[in-house]
N, C-alpha and C positions, 0 to 999 in steps of 0.2 A: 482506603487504598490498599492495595494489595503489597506484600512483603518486597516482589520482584515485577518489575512491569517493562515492557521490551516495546521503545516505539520502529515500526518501520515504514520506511518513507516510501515514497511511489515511483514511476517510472519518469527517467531521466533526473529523479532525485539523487538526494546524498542527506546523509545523518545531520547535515552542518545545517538543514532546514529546518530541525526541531533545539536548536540553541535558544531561541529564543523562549520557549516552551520548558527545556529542562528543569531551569529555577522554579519554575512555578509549581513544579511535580515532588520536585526531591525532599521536601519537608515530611511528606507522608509516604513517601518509597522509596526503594530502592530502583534506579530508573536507568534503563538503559536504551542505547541507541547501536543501532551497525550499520556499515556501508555493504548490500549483497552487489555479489561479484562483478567486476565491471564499473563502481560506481562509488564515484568519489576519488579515493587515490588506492580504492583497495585493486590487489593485481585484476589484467585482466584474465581469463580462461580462452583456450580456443576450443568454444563449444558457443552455442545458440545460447542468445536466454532462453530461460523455460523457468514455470513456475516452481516445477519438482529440483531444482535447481538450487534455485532461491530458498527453498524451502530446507533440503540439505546447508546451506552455507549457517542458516541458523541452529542445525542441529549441532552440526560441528563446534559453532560457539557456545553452544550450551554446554556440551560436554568438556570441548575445552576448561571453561568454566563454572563446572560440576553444580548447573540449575538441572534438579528435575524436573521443574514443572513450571511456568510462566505466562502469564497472564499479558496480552497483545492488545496495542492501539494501531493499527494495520492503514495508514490514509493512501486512498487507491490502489496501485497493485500492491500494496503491502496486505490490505485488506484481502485480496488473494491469496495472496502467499498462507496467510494467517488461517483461510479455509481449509486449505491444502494442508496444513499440520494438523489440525481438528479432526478434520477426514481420517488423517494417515496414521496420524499420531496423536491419540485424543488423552495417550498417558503423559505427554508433556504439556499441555497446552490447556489455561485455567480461563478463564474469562475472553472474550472480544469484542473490540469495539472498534467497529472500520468507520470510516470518513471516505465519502465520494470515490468508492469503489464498483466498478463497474464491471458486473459480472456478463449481461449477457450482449458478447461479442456476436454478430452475425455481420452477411457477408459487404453489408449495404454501409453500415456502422462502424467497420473495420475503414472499408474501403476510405470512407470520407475522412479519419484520423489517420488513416500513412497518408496520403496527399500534404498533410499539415508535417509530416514527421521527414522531410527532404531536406538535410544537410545546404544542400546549394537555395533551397525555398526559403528557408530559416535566417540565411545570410541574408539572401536581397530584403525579403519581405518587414525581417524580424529580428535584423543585426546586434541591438541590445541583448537581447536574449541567447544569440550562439554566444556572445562573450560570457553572459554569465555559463552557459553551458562548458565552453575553454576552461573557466577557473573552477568552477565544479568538481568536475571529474579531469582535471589535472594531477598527473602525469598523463593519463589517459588520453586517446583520443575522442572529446565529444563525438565525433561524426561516427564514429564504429557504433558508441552508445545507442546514438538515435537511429542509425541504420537497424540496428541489434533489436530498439523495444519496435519498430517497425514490422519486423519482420515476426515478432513474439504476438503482436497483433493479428499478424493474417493469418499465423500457426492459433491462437486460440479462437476464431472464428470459426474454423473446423474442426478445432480437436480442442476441446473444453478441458483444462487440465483438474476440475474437478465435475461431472456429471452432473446436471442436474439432477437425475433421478438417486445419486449419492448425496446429498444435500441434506434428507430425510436422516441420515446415516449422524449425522452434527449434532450431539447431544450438548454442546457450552451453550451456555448462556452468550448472547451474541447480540450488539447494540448494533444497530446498519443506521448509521449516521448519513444524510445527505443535506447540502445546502439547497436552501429556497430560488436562491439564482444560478446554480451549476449547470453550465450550458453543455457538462461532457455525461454526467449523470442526472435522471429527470428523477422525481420523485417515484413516480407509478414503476418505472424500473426495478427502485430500489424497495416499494412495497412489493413488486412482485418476489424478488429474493427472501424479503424478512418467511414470505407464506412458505416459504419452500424449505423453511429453519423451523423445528418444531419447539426449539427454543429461545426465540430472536421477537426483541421488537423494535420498531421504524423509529427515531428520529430525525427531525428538518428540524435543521438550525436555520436562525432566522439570518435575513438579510449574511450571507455567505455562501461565495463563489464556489469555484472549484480551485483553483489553485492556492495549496497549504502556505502561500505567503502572503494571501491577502484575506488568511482567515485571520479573526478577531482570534489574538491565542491567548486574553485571560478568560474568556466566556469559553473556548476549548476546555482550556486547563480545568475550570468547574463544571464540565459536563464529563469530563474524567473522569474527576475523584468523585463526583457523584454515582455515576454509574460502575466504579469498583469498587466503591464502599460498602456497597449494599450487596 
């Protein structure tokens, strides 16, 4: 395992979703977690999400917290974000390894994930669920949140905030994790991204969804510290 290891969560997540996961990590690292902006109880910003965004909030805590360089388990947009510093800033950023990170947005694919991302949808349809989103990102308003990663969806279906043809550009070492039953990311998607890393290879975790609460996290937690050990 690496000295310093930074998990971050995905969209309409919060840090509080890798608690369960910490223990299992922190015997062989030093292991951190953050809330980026908007998410959790950290303030919110009046600005869009955006992944260049995201991507600053983690710089700022590194420095705050004088890490030069750190090593990322990125699950879904974290997994972005996590690109987006490779790309930008490939002198901070050691190792990665995303979980059910789905890069490519188009207009068909967007479209069908904001229909699901409707504040009033989510109440009628899917009421357990806004409450857990209430307690999540409280003080916060959930509904800004999910308006917010909505709209960050139909802004990356147009405007890719890292290029494919920059992808080439990603010299880390790069695990592209994806579960065997994720109905938001398919396998072939995620082989298509590892081809586009000229340092990345595919993993399919077996029998695992897409959403990081119903993944199995000691079978996670050993496909971690396996793949930052080495």
């Amino acid at each position: 395992m690496p000295q310093k290891l930074l998990l971050l969560h995905g969209a309409l997540g919060s840090r509080e979703q890798f608690k369960p996961l910490l223990p299992l990590l922190s015997d062989r690292a030093s292991v951190f977690s953050i809330n980026l902006e908007g998410h959790g109880p950290s303030p919110t910003v009046n600005r869009p999400f955006r992944i260049q965004y995201f991507a600053e909030n983690i710089l700022h805590w590194m420095d705050t917290y004088q890490h030069k360089q750190i090593d990322i388990f990125g699950y879904s947009m974290g997994g972005y974000v996590a690109l987006y510093l490779a790309l930008h800033h490939p002198d901070r950023v050691g190792k990665i390894f995303t979980l059910g990170t789905k890069y490519f947005w188009n207009r068909e694919n967007a479209k069908a994930e904001i229909q699901n991302l409707q504040p009033d949808t989510l109440l009628a349809k899917v009421p357990a669920f806004a409450d857990i989103l209430k307690w999540r990102h409280s003080p916060n308003d959930w509904k800004e949140v999910v308006t917010k990663t909505a709209e960050l969806i139909q802004y990356l279906s147009a405007h890719p905030e890292v290029n494919t043809l920059e992808l080439a550009r990603i010299q880390n070492r790069i695990r592209i994790g994806v579960g065997d039953i994720d109905r938001m990311v398919s396998i072939e998607e995620s082989d298509r991204l590892r081809h586009k890393l000229p340092n990345a290879e595919l993993m399919v975790l077996p029998n695992t969804p897409h959403p990081i609460d119903k993944v199995a996290i000691p079978k996670l937690s050993f496909y971690i510290k396996e793949f930052f050990e080495h």
